[in-house]
C-alpha positions as CSV (number, residue, x, y, z in Angstrom):
1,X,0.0,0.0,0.0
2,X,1.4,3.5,-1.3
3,X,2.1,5.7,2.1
4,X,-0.2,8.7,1.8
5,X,2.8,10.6,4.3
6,X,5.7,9.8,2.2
7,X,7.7,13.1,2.3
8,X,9.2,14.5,-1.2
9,X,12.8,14.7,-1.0
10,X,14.5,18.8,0.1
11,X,12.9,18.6,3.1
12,X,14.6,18.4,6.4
13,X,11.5,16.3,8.1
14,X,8.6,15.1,6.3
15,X,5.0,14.0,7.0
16,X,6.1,10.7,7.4
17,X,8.9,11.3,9.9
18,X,6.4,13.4,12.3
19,X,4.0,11.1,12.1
20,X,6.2,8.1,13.0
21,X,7.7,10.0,16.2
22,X,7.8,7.6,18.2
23,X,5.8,10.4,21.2
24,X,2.9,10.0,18.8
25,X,-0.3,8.0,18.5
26,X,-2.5,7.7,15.5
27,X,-6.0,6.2,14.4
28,X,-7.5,5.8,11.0
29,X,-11.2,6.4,10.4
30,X,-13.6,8.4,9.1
31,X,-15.3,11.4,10.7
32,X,-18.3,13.8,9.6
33,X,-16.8,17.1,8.3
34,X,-19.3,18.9,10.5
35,X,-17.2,17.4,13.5
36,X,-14.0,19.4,12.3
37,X,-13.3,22.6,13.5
38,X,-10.4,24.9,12.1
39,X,-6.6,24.7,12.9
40,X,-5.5,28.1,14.8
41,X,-2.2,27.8,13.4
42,X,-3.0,27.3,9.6
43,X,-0.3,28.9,7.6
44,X,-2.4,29.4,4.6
45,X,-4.2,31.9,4.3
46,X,-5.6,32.3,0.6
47,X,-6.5,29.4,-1.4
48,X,-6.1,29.4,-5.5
49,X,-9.8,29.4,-7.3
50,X,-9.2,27.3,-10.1
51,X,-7.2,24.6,-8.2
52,X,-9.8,24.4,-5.6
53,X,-12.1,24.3,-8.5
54,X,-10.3,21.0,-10.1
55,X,-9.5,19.3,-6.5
56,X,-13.1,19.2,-5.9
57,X,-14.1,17.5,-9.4
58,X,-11.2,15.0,-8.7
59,X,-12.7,14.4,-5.5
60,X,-16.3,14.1,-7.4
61,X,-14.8,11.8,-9.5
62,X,-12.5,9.5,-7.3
63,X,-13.1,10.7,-3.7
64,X,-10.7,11.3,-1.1
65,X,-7.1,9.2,-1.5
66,X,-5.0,10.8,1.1
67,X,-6.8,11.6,4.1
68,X,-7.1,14.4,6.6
69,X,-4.8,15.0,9.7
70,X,-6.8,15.4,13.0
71,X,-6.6,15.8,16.5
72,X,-8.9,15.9,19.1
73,X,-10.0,19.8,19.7
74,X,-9.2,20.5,23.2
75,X,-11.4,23.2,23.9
76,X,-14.8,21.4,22.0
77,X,-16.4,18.0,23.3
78,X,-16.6,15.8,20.4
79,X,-15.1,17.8,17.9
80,X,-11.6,17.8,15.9
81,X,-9.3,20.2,14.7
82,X,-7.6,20.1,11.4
83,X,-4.1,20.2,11.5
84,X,-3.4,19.0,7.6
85,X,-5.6,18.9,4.6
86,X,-7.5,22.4,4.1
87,X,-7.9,22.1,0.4
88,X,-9.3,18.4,1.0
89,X,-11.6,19.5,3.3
90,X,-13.2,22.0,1.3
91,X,-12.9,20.7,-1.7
92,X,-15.3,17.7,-0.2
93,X,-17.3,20.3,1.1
94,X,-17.9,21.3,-2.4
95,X,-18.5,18.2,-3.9
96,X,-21.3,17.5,-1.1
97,X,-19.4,14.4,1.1
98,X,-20.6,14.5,4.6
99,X,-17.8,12.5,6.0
100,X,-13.9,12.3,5.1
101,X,-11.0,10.0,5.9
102,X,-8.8,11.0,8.4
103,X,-5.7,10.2,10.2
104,X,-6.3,10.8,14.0
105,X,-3.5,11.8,15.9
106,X,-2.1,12.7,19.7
107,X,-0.2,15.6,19.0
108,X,0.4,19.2,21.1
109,X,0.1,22.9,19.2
110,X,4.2,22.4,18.3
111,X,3.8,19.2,16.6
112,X,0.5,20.6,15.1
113,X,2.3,23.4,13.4
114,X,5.4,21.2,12.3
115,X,2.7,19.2,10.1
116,X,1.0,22.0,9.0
117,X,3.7,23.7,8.0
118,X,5.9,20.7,6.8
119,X,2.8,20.1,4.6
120,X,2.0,22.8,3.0
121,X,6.0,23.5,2.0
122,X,5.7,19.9,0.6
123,X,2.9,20.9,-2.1
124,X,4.5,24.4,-2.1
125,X,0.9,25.9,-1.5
126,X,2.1,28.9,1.0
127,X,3.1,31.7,-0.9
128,X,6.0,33.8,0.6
129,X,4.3,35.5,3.1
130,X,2.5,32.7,4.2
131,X,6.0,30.5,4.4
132,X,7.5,33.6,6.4
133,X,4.7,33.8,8.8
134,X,4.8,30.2,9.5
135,X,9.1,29.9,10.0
136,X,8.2,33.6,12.3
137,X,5.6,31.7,14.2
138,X,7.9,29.1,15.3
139,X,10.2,31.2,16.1
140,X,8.1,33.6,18.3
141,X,5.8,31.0,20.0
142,X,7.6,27.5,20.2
143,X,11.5,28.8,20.8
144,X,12.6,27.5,17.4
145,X,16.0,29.9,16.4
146,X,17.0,30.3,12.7
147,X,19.0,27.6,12.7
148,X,16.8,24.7,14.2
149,X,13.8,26.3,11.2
150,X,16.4,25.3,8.8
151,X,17.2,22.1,10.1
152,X,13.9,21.3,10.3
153,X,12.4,22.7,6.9
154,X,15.3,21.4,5.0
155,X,16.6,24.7,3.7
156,X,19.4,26.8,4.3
157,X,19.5,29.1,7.0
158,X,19.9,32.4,4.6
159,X,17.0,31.3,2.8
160,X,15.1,30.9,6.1
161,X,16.5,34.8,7.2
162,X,15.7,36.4,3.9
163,X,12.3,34.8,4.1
164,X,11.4,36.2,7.3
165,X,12.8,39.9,6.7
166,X,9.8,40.0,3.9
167,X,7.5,40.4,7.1
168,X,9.9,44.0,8.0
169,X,8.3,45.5,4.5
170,X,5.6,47.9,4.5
171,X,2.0,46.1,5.3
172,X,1.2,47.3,2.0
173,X,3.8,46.2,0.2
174,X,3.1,42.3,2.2
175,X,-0.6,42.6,0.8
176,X,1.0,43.2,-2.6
177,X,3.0,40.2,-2.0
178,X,0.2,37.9,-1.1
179,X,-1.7,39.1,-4.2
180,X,1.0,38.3,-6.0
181,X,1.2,41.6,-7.5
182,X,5.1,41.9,-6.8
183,X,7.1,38.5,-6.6
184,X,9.2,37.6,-4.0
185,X,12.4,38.3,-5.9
186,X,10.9,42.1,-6.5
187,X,10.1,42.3,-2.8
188,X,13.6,41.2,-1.7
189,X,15.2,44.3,-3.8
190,X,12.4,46.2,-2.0
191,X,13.8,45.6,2.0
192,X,15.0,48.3,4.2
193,X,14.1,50.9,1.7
194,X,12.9,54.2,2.7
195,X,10.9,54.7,-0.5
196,X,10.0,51.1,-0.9
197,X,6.5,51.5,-1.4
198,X,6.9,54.1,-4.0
199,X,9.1,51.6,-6.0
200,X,6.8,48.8,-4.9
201,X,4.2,50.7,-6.7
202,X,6.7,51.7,-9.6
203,X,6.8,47.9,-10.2
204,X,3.7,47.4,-10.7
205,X,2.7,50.2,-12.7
206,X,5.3,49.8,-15.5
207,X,5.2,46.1,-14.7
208,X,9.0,45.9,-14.2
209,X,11.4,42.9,-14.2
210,X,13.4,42.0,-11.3
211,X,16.5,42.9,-13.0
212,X,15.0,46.6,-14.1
213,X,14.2,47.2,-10.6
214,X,17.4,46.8,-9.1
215,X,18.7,49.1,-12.0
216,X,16.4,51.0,-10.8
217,X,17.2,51.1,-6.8
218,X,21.1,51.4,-8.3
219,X,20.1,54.6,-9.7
220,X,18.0,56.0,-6.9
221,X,20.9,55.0,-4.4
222,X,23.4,56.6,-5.9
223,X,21.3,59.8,-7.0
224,X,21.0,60.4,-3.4
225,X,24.8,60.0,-2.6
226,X,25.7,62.1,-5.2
227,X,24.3,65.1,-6.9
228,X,26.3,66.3,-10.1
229,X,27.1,70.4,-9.1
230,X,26.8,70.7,-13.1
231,X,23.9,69.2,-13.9
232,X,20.7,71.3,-13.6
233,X,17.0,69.8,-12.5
234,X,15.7,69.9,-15.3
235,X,18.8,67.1,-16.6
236,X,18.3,65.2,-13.7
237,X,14.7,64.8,-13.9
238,X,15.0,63.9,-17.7
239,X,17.2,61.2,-16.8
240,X,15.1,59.8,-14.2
241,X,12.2,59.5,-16.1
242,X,13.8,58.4,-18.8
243,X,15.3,55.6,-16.4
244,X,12.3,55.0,-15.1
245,X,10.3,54.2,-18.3
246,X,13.2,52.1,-19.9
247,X,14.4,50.6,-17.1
248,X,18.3,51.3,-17.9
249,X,20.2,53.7,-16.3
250,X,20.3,57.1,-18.8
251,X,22.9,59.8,-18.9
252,X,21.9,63.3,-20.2
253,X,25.3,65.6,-20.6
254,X,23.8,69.1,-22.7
255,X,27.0,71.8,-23.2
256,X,26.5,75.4,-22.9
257,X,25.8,75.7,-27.0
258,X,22.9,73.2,-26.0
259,X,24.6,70.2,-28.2
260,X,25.8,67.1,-25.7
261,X,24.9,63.8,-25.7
262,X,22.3,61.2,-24.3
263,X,23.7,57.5,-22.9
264,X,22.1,54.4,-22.0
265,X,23.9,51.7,-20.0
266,X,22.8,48.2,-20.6
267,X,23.2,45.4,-18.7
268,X,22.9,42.9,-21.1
269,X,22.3,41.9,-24.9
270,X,18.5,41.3,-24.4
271,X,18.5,45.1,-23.0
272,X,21.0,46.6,-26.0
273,X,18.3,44.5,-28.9
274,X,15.5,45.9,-27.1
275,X,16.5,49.4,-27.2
276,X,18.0,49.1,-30.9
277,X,14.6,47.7,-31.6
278,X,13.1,50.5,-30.7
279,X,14.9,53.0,-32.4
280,X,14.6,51.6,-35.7
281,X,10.9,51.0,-35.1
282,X,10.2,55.1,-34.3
283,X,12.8,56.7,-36.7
């Protein structure tokens, strides 16, 4: 029989492996889904339309083949809380079951989380917030330190740090993020910024690449540590703009007669064919 925990390999601990803990007793069965109550440490948040959409006509069409993770609620007679398997859950909700499979388990709010979280890192279903909230909440509620998150998720311990300085953004800029507006890679450029949510916005309005937007923080940055004495405003603004809507860096030199010349530094070929592109196409 094919083990519904088998873990996927990259991961530090998988379902499996918290499962089998040897401090942990479990019970298959199957339970009405009006006994199940939510888990208060769920990770994820949002939940995709369309893949709920095709989960539930799977379900409709072979039912449920890896069942729920449960534990008794300890705060409601009779009831259980979820602790893996949100999509399932709804997704049978959906397709009108009144009772799912489920693997019962003894486990406390720490080994509840683990699962949870070990889970949905395994299907890749949080998206980065999510995933940073999760690593922050063990840190912040169950002693876990940088290092032990990384042990334990099976990544290294830069990824897990970089992860969890998202949550230091702007709370606009982290609702961006879970929209998926901005990507993570965007958002990373984005950290410690003073102006980040102006750039944030920037992003999204000329729908820049990842490597235009660091261009882009490369100009700012060094705009503000140095002002030419012998450029005038209206120069400096021309370039910005100009940076701004091309996403390379622009240099405007004009001489006293009003002749001088205009620059573009690229940062690759894919930048110089675009830009020769569009000169031949407009003149």
């Amino acid at each position: 029989m094919i083990n519904p925990f088998k873990s996927k390999k990259g991961l530090g601990r998988g379902l499996s492996s918290l499962i089998g803990d040897s401090d942990i007793k479990t019970s298959k069965d199957k339970i009405l889904i009006s006994s199940i109550v939510p888990n208060k440490n769920q990770p994820r948040k949002l939940f995709e339309k369309n893949a709920l959409e095709e989960l539930t006509n799977s379900i409709k069409e072979r039912g449920i083949i890896q069942p729920l993770i449960v534990r008794k609620s300890d705060d409601q007679d009779n009831k259980f809380e979820l602790i893996a398997g949100e999509r399932r859950l709804q997704a049978a909700q959906s397709s009108g079951f009144h009772e799912v499979p489920v693997v019962i388990i003894e486990a406390d709010n720490l080994k509840s989380l683990e699962l949870a979280i070990i889970e949905n890192v395994q299907r890749k279903d949080l998206n980065s917030i999510e995933e940073a909230e999760s690593y922050q909440n063990l840190i912040e509620n169950f002693g876990y330190d940088h290092e032990k998150v990384s042990k334990f998720i099976g990544k290294s311990r830069s990824y897990i740090s970089n992860s969890i300085r998202l949550l230091s953004l702007p709370q606009k800029i982290i609702e961006m993020i879970r929209q998926e507006k901005i990507s993570q890679g965007h958002a990373k450029i984005l950290i410690g910024l003073d102006n980040a949510l102006f750039l944030a916005e920037k992003v999204i309005k000329k729908k820049l690449s990842v490597r235009q937007t660091e261009s882009l923080v490369r100009l700012l940055k060094r705009g503000s540590n140095k002002v030419s004495k012998s450029k005038d405003a209206n120069a400096i603004s021309t370039e910005n703009e100009l940076t701004e809507k091309i996403g390379m860096r622009v240099f405007l030199k004009n001489k006293k007669n009003n002749s001088g010349t205009l620059t573009f530094e690229y940062k690759g070929l894919d930048q110089l064919d675009r830009l020769i592109s569009i000169v031949k196409n407009n003149y």
